[in-house]
C-alpha positions in Angstrom: 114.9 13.3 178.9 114.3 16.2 177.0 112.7 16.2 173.6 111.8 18.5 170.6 113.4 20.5 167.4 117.5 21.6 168.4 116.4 24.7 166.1 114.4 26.2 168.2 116.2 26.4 171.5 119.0 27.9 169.3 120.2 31.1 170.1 121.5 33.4 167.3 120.7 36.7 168.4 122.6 39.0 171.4 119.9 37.9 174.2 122.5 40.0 176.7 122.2 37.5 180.0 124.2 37.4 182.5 125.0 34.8 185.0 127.1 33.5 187.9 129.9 31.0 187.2 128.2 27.7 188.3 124.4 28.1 187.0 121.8 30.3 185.9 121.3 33.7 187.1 119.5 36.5 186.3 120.5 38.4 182.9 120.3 41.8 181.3 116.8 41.8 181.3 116.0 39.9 184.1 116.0 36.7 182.0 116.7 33.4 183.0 118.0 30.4 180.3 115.9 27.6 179.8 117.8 24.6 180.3 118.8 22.8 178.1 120.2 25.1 175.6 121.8 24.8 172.1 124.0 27.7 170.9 125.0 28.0 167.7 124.1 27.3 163.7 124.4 23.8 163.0 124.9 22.2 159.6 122.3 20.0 158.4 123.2 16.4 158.1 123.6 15.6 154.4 121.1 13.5 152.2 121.7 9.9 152.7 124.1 10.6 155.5 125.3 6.7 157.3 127.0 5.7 160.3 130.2 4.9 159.3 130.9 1.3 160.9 134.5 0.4 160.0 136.3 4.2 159.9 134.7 6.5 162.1 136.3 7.1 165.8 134.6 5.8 168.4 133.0 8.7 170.1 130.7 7.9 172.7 133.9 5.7 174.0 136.5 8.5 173.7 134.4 12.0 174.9 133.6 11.8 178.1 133.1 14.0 180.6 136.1 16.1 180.9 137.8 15.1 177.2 139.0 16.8 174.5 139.3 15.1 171.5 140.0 16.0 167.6 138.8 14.2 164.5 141.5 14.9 161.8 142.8 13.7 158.3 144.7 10.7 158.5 147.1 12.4 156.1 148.1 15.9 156.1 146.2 17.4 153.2 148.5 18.5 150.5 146.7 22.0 149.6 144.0 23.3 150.2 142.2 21.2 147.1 142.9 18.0 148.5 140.1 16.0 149.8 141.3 14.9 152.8 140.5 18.4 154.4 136.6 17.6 153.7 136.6 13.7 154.6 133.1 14.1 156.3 134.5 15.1 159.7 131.9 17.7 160.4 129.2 15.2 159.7 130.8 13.2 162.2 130.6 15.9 164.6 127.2 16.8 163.8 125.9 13.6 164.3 127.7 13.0 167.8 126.6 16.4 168.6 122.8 15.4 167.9 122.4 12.3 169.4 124.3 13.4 172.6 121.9 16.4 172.6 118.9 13.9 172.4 120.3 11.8 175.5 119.1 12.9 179.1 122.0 14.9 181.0 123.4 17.6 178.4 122.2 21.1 179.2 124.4 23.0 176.9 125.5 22.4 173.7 127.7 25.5 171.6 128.3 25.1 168.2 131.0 27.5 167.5 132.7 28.0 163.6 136.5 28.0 164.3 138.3 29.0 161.1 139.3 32.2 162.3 139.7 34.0 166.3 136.9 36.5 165.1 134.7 33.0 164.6 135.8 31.7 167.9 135.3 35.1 169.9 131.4 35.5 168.3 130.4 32.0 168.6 131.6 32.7 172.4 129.8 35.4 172.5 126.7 34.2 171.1 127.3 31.0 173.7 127.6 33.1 176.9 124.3 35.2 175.8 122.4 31.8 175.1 123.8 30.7 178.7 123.1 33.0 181.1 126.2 35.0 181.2 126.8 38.8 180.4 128.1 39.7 176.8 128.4 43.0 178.3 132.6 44.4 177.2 135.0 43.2 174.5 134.3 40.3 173.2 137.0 38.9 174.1 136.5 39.3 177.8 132.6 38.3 177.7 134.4 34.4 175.7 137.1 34.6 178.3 134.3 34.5 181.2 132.1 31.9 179.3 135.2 29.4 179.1 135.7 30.2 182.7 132.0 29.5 183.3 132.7 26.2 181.4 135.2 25.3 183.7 133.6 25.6 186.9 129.8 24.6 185.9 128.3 21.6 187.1 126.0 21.6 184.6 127.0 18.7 181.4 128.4 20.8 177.9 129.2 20.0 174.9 131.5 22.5 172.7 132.2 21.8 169.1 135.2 23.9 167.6 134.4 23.3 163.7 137.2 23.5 161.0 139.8 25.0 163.2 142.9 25.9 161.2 145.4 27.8 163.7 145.5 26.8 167.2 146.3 30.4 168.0 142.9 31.1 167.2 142.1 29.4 170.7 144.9 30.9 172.7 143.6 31.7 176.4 140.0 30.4 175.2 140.3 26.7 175.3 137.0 25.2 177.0 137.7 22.5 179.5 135.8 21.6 183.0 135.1 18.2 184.5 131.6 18.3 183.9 132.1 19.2 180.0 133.5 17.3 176.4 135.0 19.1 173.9 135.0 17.9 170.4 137.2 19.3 167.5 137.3 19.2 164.0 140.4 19.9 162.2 141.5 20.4 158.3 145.0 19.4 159.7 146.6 17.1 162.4 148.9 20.2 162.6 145.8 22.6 164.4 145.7 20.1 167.6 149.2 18.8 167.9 150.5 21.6 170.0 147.9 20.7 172.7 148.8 17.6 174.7 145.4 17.2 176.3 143.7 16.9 172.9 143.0 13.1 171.4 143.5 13.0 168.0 141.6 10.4 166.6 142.3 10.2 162.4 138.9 10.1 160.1 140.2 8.1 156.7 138.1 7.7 153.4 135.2 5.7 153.4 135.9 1.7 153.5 134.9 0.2 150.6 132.3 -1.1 152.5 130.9 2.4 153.7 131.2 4.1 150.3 128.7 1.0 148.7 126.5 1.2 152.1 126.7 5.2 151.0 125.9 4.7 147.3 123.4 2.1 147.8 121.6 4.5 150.9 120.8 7.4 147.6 119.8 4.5 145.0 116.7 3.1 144.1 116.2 -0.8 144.2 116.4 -0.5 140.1 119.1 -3.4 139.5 119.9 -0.9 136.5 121.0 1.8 138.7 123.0 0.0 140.2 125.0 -1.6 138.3 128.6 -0.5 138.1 128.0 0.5 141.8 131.1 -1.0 143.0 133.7 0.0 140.2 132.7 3.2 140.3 133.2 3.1 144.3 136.4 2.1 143.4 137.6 4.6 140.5 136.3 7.9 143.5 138.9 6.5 145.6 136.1 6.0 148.2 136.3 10.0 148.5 133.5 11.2 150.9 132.6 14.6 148.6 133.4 12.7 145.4 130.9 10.4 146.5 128.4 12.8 147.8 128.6 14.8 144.7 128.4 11.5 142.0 125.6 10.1 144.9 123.5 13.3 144.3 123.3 13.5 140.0 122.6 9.9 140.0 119.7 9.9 141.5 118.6 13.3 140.8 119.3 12.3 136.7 118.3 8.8 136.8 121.7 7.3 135.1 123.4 4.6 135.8 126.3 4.3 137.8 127.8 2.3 134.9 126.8 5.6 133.0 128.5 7.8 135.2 131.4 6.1 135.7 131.9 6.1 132.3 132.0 10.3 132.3 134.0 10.2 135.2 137.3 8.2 133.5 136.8 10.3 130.2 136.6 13.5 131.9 139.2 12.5 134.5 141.7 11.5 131.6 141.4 14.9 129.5 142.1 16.5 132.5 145.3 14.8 132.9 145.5 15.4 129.1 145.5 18.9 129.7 148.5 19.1 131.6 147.0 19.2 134.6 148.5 16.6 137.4 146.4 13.5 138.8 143.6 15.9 139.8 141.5 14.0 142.7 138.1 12.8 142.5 136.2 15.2 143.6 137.9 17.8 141.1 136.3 15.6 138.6 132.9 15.2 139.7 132.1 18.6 140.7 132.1 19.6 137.2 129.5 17.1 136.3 127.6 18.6 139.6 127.9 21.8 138.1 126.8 20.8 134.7 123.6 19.1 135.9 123.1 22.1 137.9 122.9 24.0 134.4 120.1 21.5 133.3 118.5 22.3 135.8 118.2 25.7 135.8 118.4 26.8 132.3 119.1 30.6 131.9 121.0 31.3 135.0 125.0 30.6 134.6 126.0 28.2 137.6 129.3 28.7 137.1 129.2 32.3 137.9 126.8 31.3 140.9 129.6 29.1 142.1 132.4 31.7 141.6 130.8 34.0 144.0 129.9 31.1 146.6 133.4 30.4 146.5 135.1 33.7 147.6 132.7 33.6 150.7 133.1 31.7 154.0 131.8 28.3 153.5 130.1 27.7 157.1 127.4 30.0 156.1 126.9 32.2 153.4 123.6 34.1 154.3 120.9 33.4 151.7 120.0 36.9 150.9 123.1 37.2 149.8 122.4 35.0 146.3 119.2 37.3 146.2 120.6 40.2 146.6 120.3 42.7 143.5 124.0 42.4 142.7 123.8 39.0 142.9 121.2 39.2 140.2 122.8 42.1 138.0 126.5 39.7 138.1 124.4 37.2 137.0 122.5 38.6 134.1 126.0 39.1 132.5 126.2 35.6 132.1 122.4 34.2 131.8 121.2 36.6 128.8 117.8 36.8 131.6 117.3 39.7 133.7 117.7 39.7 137.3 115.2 37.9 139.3 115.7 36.7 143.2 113.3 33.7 142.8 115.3 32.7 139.7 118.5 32.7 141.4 117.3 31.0 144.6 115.7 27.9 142.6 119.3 27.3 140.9 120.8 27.7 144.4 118.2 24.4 145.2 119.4 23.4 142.0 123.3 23.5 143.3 122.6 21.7 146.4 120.2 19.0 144.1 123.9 18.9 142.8 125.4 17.7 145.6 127.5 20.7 145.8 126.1 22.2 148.7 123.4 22.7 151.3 121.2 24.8 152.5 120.0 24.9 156.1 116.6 23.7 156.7 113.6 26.4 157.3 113.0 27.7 160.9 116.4 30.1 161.0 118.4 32.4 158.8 118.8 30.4 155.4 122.3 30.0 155.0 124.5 28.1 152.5 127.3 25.6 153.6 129.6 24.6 150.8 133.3 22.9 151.1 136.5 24.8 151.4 137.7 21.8 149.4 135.0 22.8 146.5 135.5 26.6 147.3 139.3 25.7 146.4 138.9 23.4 143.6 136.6 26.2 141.9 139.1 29.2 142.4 141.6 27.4 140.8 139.3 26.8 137.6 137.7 29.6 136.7 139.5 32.5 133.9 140.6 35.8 135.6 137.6 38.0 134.5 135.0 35.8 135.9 137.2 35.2 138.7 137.4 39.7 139.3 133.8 40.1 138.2 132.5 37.6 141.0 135.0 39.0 143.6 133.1 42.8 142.5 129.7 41.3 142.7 130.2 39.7 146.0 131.6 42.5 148.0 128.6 44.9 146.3 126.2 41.9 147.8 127.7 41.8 151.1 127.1 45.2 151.0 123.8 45.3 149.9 122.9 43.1 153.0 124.9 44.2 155.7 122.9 45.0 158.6 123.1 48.7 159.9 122.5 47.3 164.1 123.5 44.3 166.0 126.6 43.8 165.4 126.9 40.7 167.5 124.3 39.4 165.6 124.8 35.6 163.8 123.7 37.6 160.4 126.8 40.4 161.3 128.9 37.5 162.0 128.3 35.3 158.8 128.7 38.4 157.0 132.3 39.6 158.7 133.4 36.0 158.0 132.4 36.2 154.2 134.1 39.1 154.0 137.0 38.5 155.1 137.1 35.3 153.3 136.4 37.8 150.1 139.1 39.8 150.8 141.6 37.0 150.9 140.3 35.4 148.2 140.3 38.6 145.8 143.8 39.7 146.3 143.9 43.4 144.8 140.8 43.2 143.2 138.7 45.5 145.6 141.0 48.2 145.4 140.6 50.3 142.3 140.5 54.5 141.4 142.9 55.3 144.6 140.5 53.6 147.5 139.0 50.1 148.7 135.9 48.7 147.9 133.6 50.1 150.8 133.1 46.4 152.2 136.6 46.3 153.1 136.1 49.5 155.6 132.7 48.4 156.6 134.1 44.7 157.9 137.0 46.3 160.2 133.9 49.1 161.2 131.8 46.1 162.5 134.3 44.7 164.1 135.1 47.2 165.8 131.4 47.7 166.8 131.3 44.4 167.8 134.2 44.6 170.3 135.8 42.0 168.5 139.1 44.0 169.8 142.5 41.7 169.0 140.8 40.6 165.3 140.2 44.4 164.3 143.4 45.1 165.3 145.0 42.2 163.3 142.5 42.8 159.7 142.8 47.0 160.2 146.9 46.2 160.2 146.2 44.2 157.5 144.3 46.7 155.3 146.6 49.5 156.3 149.3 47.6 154.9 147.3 46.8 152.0 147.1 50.3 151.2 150.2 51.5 151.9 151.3 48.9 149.5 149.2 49.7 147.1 148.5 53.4 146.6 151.2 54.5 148.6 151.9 55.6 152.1 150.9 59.4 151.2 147.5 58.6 149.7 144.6 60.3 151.7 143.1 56.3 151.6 145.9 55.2 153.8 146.0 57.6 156.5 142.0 56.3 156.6 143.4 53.3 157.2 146.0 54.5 159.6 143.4 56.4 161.6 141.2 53.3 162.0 144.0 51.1 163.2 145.1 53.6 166.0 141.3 53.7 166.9 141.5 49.6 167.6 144.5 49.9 169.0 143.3 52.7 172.0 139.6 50.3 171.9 142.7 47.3 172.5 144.0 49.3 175.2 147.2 49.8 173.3 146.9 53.7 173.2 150.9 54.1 173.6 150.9 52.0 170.4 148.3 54.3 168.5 150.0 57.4 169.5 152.9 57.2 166.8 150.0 56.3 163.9 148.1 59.3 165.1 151.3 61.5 164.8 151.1 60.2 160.9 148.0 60.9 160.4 147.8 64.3 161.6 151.2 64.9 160.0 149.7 63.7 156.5 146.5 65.3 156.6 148.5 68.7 157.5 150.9 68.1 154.5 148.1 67.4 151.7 145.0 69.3 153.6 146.1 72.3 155.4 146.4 72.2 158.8 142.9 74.4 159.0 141.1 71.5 157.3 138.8 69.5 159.5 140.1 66.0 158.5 143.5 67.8 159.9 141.7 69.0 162.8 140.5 65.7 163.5 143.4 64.2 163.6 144.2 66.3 166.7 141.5 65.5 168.7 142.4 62.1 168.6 146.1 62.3 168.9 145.3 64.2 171.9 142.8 61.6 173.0 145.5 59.2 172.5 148.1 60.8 174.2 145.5 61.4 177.2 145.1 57.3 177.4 149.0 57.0 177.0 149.5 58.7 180.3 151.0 62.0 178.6 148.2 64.8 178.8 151.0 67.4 179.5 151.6 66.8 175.5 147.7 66.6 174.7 146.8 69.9 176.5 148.5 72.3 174.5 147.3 69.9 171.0 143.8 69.9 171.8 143.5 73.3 172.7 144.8 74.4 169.1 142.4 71.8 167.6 139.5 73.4 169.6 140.5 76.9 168.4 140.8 75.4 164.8 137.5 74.0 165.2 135.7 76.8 166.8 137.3 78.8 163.5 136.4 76.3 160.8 133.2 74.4 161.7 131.5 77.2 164.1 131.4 76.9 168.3 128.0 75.3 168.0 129.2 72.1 165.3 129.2 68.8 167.3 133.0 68.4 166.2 133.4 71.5 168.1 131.8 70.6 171.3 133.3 67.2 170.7 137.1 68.3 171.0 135.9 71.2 173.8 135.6 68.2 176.0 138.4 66.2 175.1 140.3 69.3 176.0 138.4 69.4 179.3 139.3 66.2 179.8 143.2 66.5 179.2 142.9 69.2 181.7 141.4 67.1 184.1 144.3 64.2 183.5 147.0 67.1 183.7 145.8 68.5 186.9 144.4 71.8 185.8 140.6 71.3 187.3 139.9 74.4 187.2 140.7 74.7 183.4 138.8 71.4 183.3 135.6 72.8 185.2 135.2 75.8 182.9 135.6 73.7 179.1 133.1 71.2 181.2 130.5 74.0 182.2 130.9 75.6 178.6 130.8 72.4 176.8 127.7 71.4 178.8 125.7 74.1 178.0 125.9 73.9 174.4 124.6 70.4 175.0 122.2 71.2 176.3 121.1 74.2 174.4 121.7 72.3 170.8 120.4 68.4 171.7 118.8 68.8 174.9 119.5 67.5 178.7 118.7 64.2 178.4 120.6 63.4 175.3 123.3 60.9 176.3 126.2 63.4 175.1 124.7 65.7 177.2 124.5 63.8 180.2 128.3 62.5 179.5 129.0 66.0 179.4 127.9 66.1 183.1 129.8 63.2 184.0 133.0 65.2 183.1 132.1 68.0 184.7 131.1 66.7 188.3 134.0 64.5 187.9 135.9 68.1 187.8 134.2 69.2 190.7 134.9 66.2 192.4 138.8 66.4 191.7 139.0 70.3 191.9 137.7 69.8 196.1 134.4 70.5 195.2 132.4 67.8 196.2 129.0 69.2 197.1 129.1 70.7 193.3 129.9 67.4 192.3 126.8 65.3 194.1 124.6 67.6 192.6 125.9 67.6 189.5 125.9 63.6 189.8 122.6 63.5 190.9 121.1 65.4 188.1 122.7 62.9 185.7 121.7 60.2 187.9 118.3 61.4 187.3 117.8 61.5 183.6 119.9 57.9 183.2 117.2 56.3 185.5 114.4 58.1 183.5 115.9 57.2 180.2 117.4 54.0 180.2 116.2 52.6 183.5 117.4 51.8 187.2 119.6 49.0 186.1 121.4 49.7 182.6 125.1 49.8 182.7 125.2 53.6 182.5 122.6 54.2 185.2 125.0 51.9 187.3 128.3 54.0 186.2 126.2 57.2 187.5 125.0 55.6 190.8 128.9 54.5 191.7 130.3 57.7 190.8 127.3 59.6 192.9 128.4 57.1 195.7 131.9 58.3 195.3 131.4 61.7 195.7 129.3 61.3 198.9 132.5 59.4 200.2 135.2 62.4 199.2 132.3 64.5 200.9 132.0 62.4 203.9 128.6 61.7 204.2 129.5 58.3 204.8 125.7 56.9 205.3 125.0 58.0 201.9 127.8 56.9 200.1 127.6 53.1 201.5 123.6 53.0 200.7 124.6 53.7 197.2 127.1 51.7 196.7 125.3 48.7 198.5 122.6 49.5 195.1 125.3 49.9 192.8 126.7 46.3 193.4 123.5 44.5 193.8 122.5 46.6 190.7 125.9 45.4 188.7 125.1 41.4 189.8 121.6 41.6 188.3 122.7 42.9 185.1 126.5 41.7 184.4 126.9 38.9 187.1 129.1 38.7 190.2 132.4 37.8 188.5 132.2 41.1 186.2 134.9 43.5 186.6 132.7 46.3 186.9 131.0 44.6 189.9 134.4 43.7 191.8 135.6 47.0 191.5 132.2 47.9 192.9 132.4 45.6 195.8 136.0 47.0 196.4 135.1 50.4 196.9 132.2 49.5 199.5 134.4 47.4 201.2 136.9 50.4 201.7 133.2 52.3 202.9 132.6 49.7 205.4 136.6 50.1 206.6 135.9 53.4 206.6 133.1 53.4 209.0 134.4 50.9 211.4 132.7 47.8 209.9 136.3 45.9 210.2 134.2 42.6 209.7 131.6 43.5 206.6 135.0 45.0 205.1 137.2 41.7 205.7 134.2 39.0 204.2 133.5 41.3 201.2 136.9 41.4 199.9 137.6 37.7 201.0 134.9 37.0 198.5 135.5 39.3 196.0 139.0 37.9 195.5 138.1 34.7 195.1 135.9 35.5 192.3 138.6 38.1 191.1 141.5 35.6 191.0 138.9 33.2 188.7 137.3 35.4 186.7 140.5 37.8 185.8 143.7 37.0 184.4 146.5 36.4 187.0 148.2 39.7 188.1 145.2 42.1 187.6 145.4 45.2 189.0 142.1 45.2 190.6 143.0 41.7 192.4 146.1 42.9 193.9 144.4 46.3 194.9 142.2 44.0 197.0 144.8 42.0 198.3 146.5 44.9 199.5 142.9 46.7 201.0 142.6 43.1 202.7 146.4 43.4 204.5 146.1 46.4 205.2 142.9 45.8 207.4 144.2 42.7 208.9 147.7 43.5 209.5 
């Protein structure tokens, strides 16, 4: 049985692993995971949290091995204010989740924020990293081989899916495997039902029962206290947040429950007073919450400090976000005080004394869990200039705090998550004087970064459209937009796609700019690039070869732009079949590299690649080797034998010994490049079958009918789990595999 603190066998950080698809193997750095392993941040269980005898499911009964099961309203909430949505599922899950983890026999345990496919994809990520297995490509090929890995792996897993909202978020990524349990919560019945092997089992309200066990669990044994315990139980509706929230100022304030029961029906009636309909509990007790908060931290205005929590993404708000100096300065409008971090922490502890939310416990990134039923309830209250102002302080905080590296990070995925909960949240607010608020172009930018490849190609749509709708489909700000979108689109693989938004661009910049500007020029070099990946460098040649003229004329032959679009002429070249062309922009191009940044910097040494690459194809391959082993040379002595780009260098080295027959070469090479590929990205990687293909066609090629026929055996097995059905690289080896067998 194992033993000791969950929180510090977490894994938040890209540990870049790799493994095979039924244990541990060695990773990135020659690492092996220690068994058992939780991934993921984990909300704390709340103060005076019980088991819940009469309503909760029966889990231990239901998940077993090989389940999937769902705890869900047993209504349909009716907006997004309605309790029902926060009924104390999570806690449900959290507990399970725990207690499982303390049993012998679970080595893996991901805990993975569901609310959006961005979530999904970096708690997948974060998983396969913590697991063994490579995070190495788009994220959503590195969750696509860790739900594979689920499926095949003896070893016992537990996933928990929290608060997912759209089943689509899911779509090709839903973890099963006969050795693993995967438990769901859902704000809706609606997220599940579309998935027959999901159990749906409903969570209720507290029984009357659970909500005095509940009440009685915070108070003291003061008969005092006490008393009114049950009608007030009664008036809350047995609402798990209402109860939390009235739970946490009684016995932080020392009333009564007859005392605050009393509140509760006044306040409750003027709000129905108002004009307001038959608001539920817990949009009457959070106010009090908030109003002991005050007390409690005199001088800082909670309300403002709840505005701004609830425009962010309520599975974790990093703390230094509240400390931030924006934070601070929003703040001081409101609190007469000047800006102090400390200050604004300690009402933070003062919110969560509250009951209105928590705060995970030390050891990890401090992070702040609050309800998207409170989040809701709270928009709907507040006036419109608080509402703006806190939507303008919380971007400038995200801001403030973004990290500039590691964007796979679980700090760079709290903080894409916030923001984009900010942006839908503050409607138009973050646009203002003919641009967006820099957050907005910062979130699709990490994104991007991160490889998170179908979400940044969903959100930069969305922004683009936000623009055009907004200042207009002229305005330099949305052909920024424009040009970022065709950039996830191409990173998608949808260059054909990004061809037409290129066009735009260029054609805007041109109309407004001058087509002699560099923004204008620009937009050539990757319209060509884009036409290049579209299959049509006939039409990029001639465009890239006025863009390097243009460049050469406006920026000077020796700006990086201009050595930048020399090559991407080079390369069209190449793709049209004009090598020699391709050979000369190559050799020019790498010179200036080398002259300005030196050999061994990396756009030097991709330089090189192009340019043996044009040997190679132009029939000269002893150019070519030379040229490959030069780069070889200063990959192995810069980033080591075994990184990914060392590995590229060593296959394409092994490929120009083939074209150049020197057969024993080429296969010794290759032999190093695969073994190299499985100790850094795993057996089941792409790269590595397409690695394993090419010295199978050595071995054919030398007569090794046998070493040929078992390689590519096995390498389609793994191909036809790892990759989806259809892939080109599985039927190239199906067809390598008749051909040699007849």
């Amino acid at each position: 049985m194992h033993t000791g603190s969950y929180g510090l066998m977490s894994a938040d950080g890209p540990v870049q692993p790799s493994g095979q698809s039924t244990g541990p193997a060695q990773g990135v750095r020659g690492r092996v995971p220690a068994w058992p392993v939780w991934s993921g941040p984990v909300p704390p269980l709340a103060d005076g949290f019980a088991v819940r005898p009469d309503t909760a499911p029966d889990l231990t009964t239901a998940l077993v091995p090989g389940a999937m099961v769902a705890l869900v309203p047993d209504q349909a909430p009716a907006s997004a204010q309605d309790w029902r949505a926060s009924n104390g599922k999570t806690q449900l899950a959290r507990y399970f989740a725990e207690s499982l983890w303390r049993s012998p026999g679970l080595d893996v345990l991901a805990w993975v924020a569901a609310s959006s496919r961005a979530s999904v994809l970096s708690g997948f990520v974060q998983a396969a990293a913590a697991t063994g297995g490579s995070d190495v490509g788009d994220a959503e090929s590195v969750a696509s081989r860790f739900v594979d890995w689920l499926g095949t792996t003896s070893r016992p897993w537990l996933v928990v899916l929290d608060d997912l909202r759209d089943p689509a978020d899911l779509g090709g990524l839903w973890p099963s495997g006969p050795a693993g349990r995967l438990l769901i919560t859902a704000a809706s019945p609606a997220a599940v039902s579309s998935e027959p092997r999901v159990l749906a089992l409903p969570v209720p309200a507290f029984s009357t029962r659970e909500a005095m066990g509940y009440l009685s669990g915070y108070l003291s044994t003061d008969p005092d206290q006490r008393s009114g315990a049950i009608d007030l139980v009664g008036d809350l509706g047995c609402e798990p947040i209402a109860l939390a929230q009235a739970s946490a100022v009684i016995v932080s304030s020392g009333m009564s429950c007859r005392d605050y029961r009393q509140h509760f029906t006044q306040r409750q009636k003027r709000l129905v007073e108002a004009g307001r309909a038959e608001p539920s509990s817990a949009a009457v007790t959070w106010t009090f919450s908030a109003e002991y908060a005050e007390h409690l931290s005199p001088g800082v205005s909670i309300r403002s400090l709840l505005t701004l929590a609830a425009m962010l993404d309520g599975h974790g708000i990093p703390g230094a976000v509240f400390t931030a100096a924006a934070t601070g300065e929003y703040l001081a409008e409101d609190g007469g005080q000047p800006a102090d971090p400390q200050r604004t922490w300690n009402a933070v502890l003062s919110v969560r004394q509250a009951g209105l939310l928590t705060v995970d416990p030390p050891g990890g990134l401090p992070a702040v869990r609050i309800s998207p039923v409170i989040q809701a309830v709270i928009r709907a209250a507040v006036p419109g200039d608080l509402y703006d102002r806190a939507a303008k302080a919380a971007a400038d905080a995200l801001l403030e705090v973004w990290p500039r590296d590691e964007p796979r990070s679980r700090l760079a995925a709290d903080l894409r998550a916030c923001a984009v909960s900010l942006r839908q949240a503050a409607g138009d607010v973050l646009w203002a004087e003919g641009r967006c608020h820099p957050l907005l172009v910062l979130t699709g930018q990490s994104m991007d970064s991160a490889r998170l490849t179908g979400p940044a190609v969903v959100y930069w749509r969305e922004l683009a459209a936000d623009s055009e709708r907004i200042l207009g489909p002229d305005s330099l700000e949305t052909l920024v937009m424009a040009s970022h979108l065709g950039g996830a689109l191409m990173a998608a693989g949808q260059a054909t796609e990004a061809v037409p938004l290129f066009q735009r661009v260029l054609d805007g910049r041109a109309d407004v700019l001058g087509l002699d500007h560099p923004a204008a020029i620009a937009a050539k070099v990757w319209m060509g690039r884009a036409l290049v990946a579209a299959g049509r460098p006939g039409d990029a040649f001639p465009l890239l070869e006025q863009a390097l003229a243009g460049s050469e004329l406006v920026r000077g032959a020796d700006h990086i732009d201009t050595l930048a679009a020399r090559e991407e002429f080079a390369a069209a070249a190449l793709a049209a079949g004009q090598p020699a062309e391709a050979i000369r922009s190559y050799r020019h191009a790498l010179a200036d590299r080398e002259r300005i940044q030196g050999r061994q910097h990396p756009d030097a040494m991709s330089a090189a690649l192009g340019l043996a690459a044009a040997y190679l194809a132009g029939g000269q391959p002893k150019d070519a080797i030379a040229q490959y082993k030069q780069v070889l040379t200063s990959r192995e002595a810069v980033l080591g034998a075994d990184h990914l780009d060392t590995l590229q260098a060593r296959g394409s080295l092994a490929s120009a010994n083939f074209a150049a027959g020197r057969m024993g070469s080429a296969l010794q090479l290759y032999e190093e490049t695969c073994a190299g590929y499985e100790r850094t990205i795993g057996a089941d990687h792409p790269a590595t079958l397409a690695c394993q293909a090419d010295l199978a066609r050595g071995y054919y090629a030398t007569g090794r009918l046998g070493d040929a026929i078992t390689l590519l055996t096995e390498s389609i097995s793994r191909a036809e789990r790892a990759l989806p059905p259809g892939d080109p690289l599985t039927l190239r080896m199906r067809e390598a595999l008749t051909n040699i067998t007849g």
